[in-house]
N, C-alpha and C positions, 0 to 999 in steps of 0.2 A: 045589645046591637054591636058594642064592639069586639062583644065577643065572637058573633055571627063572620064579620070581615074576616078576620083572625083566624079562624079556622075555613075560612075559603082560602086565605091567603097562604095559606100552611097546607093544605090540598092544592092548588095549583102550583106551588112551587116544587112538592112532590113530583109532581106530573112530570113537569121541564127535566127535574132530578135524572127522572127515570127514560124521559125519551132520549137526553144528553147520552145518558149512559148505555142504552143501546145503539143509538147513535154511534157513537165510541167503539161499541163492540164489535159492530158490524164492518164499521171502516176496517178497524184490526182485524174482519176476519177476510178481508177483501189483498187487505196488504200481504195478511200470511199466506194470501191463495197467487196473490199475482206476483206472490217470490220464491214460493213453491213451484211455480210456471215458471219463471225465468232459473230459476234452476235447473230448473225437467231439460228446458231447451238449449241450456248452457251445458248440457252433461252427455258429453259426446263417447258412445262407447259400442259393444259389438250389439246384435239384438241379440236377446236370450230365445230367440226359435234357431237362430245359427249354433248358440252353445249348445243347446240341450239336444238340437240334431244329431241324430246316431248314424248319418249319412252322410254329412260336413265332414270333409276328413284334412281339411284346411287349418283349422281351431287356433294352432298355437302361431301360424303365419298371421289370420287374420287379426288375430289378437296384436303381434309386433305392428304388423302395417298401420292399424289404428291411431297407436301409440306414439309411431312414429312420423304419422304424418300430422300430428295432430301438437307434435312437437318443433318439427319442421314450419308450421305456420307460425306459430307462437314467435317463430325469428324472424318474420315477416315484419311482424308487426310494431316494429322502432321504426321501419323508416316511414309504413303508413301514417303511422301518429305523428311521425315530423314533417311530413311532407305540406311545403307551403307557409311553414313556419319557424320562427325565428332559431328552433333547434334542430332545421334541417341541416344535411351535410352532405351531400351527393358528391361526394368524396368518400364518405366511406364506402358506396356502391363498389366503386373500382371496376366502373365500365371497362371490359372488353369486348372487341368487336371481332364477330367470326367472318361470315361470310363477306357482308358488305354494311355499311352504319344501322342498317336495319335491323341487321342479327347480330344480338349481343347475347352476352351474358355477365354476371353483377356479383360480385362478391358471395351473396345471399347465396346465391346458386350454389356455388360450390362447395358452402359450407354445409348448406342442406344437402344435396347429394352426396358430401364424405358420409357427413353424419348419418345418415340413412344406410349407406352401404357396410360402415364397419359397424352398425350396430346390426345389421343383418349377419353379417358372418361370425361375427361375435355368436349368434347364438344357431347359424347354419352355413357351418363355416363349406361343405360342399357343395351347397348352392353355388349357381353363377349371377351375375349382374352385369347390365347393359345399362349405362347412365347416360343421358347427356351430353354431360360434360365432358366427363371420363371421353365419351366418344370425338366430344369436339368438331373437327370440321372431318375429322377420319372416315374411316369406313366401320359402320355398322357392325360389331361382331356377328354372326349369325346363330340364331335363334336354333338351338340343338332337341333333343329330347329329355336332356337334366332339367331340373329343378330350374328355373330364371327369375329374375325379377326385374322388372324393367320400370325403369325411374324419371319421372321429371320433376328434380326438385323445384320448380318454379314454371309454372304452364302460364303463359301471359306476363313477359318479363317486361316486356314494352310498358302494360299497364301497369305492371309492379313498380316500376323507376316510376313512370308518370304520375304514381299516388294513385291510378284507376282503381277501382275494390276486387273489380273482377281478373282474376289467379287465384292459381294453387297449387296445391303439391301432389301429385298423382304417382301412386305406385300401383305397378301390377303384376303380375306371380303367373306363369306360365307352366303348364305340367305337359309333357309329352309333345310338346313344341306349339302347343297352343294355350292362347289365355282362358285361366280359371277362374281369379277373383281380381276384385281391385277396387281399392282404397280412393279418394278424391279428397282433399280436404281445403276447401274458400275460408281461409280465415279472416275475410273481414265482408262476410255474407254471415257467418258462423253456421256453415250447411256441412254435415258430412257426407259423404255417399260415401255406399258399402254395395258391391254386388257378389254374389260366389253361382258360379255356372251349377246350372241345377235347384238354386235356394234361392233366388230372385234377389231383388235388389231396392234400396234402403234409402230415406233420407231422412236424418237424423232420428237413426232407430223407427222410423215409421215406412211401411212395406211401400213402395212407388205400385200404381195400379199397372193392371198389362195391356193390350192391343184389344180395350173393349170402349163403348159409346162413343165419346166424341171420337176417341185417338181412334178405335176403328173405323171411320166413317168419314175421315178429314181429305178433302182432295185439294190439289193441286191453289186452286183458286181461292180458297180460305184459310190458305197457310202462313205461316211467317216461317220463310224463309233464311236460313241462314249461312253464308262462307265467308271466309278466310281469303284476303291479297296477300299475306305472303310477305314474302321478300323478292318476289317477281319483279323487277323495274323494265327490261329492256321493254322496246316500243311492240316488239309482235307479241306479246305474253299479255301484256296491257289489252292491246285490242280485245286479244282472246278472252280475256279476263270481262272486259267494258260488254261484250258482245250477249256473253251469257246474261249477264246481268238486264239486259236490254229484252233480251228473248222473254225472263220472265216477267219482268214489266208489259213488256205488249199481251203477254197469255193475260196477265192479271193475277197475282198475288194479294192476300192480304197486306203485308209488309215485305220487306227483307230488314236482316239486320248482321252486325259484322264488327263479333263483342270482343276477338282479340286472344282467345283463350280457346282452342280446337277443342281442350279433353272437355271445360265448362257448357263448348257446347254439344258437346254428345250427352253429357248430363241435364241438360235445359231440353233437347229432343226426350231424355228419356223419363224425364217428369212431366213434358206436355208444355213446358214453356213456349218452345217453338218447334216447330212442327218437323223441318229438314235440314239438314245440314250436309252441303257438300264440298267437297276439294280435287283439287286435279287438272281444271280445265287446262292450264297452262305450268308455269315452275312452280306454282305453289301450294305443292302437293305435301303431307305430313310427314311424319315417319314413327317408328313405333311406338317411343314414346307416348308422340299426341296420340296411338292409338289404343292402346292395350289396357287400360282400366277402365276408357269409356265407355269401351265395347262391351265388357261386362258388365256394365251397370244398365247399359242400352239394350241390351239381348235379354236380359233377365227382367226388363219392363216392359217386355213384347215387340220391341222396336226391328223393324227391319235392317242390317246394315252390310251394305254389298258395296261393290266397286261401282264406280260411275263409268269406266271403259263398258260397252256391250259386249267384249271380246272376254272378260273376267268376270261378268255379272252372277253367273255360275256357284262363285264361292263367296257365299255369306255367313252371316252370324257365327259362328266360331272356326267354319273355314277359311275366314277371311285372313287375307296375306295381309300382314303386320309390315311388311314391306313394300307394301303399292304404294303409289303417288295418288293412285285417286282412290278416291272413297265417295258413298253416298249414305246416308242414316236419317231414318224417318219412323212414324207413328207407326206407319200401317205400309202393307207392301206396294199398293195402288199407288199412292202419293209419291212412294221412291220412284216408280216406273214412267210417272208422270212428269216429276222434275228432271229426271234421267234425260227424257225425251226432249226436254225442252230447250233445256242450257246445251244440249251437245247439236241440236237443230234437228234430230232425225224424224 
């Protein structure tokens, strides 16, 4: 009989042995799978349908731009991690202010847009470049038929000082005097967008869908809505600004929202985040910068984007002047004509 116990007790402890151990194994094959994942997602690079494209005739641009914005963020990322805590320094920002307290620019900036510019020329040295900074409160160089590339080393500088997540580094490559490709990089979203005119458009290596089911079919009253105030203060700019916003309220929106970052949200319209996004009504209109690598990633996921004037509506998706003050950019072309209508009152 005591043998009988003893040999049950030696087969059930077997048992436990062995489900322990698969147990074990399983978790480890769980961990190896969900670090596998966090790699996959951590590993920002070009798609290989761009590489292997014999039609991409971009390759070794979009390859720098990648690299480079994706480096550019990387210097972002000391003051996010301090901000709020005992090793912040907002001193080393070395705020200065352009326009009025509103419009600054921060150390970071600057260093990202050298750094971006002389590792461009470094390796295309007859290229031109349109920066930011470089440009300052000046006049705009204007946009030729050479090669360009046009920079915002920090798109949401307001959020960037403030610790907000949402910025990033925006570059975009222009050929024939209009934009080709453009780069987008959130680094503390850790999202890349990738768009090339002709070869569609990317978030983290995964193709963004085009102007089909829902984004073709979204009107006016089930959108989230999204603009930009600006640096607009005086009191008739304001109105104009309060009035639109009032307009689409009484139509009836699903939301509005107003994240701080122009080129973030031409990328947010053109993954389906939110639906429109416009500027213009009054001073606080963009400029090429905020617009030249959204436009690509927005046009290349079927998105409509045209001016908000009726008088320029004409020229869109890669006719669009990189030089307007207004703009409009949406899912589908209804929804644009809809909010057009709405915020301007016609």
């Amino acid at each position: 009989r005591l043998h009988y116990y003893i040999m049950r007790f030696t087969v059930a402890a077997a048992a436990v042995a062995v489900t322990s151990i698969a147990a074990a194994s399983a978790f480890g094959a769980i961990k190896r799978s969900s670090s596998r994942s966090s790699a996959k997602h951590q590993h920002f690079s070009v798609p290989n349908e761009l590489l292997e494209s014999t039609t991409c005739d971009c390759k070794d641009e979009l390859v720098l731009a990648v690299q480079l914005a994706l480096e550019a963020g990387k210097n972002m990322t000391k003051h996010y991690d301090s901000k709020g805590t005992a090793d912040e320094n907002m001193g080393d920002l070395q705020i200065n202010t352009k326009m009025n307290d509103a419009d600054f620019a921060t150390a970071i900036d600057v260093e990202n847009e050298n750094y971006i510019s002389n590792e461009i020329l470094k390796k295309f040295p007859g290229h031109a470049i349109i920066g930011e900074e470089s440009t300052g409160t000046g006049t705009i160089p204007p946009l030729t038929n050479e090669p360009t590339w046009i920079i915002d080393p920090i798109d949401g500088t307001t959020n960037f000082a403030s610790g907000l997540p949402l910025s990033c580094v925006s570059i975009g490559f222009c050929r024939d005097g209009k934009p080709y490709m453009g780069v987008v990089f959130a680094p503390m979203t850790n999202e890349l967008y990738i768009g090339v005119q002709g070869h569609g458009a990317y978030r983290n290596g995964i193709r963004l869908l085009g102007c089909s089911g829902e984004k073709a079919t979204k009107t006016l009253s089930h959108s989230v809505v999204n603009f930009e105030f600006g640096y607009a203060r005086d009191e008739e700019d304001v109105e104009k600004m309060a009035l639109a916003v009032k307009r689409l309220l009484q139509h009836g929106v699903r939301t509005t929202r107003t994240l701080g970052s122009g080129v973030l949200d031409l990328c947010y319209v053109a993954c389906g985040r939110m639906d429109v996004v416009y500027t213009g009504i009054a001073a606080e209109g963009w400029k090429p910068w905020d617009y030249c690598a959204g436009l690509v990633i927005a046009v290349e996921s079927g998105c409509t984007m045209s001016h908000l004037s009726p008088s320029e509506m004409d020229k869109a998706g890669y006719d669009f002047n990189l030089y307007s003050k207004n703009m409009i950019c949406g899912v589908n072309s209804k929804v644009v004509d809809e909010c057009r209508s709405c915020v301007l009152g016609l």
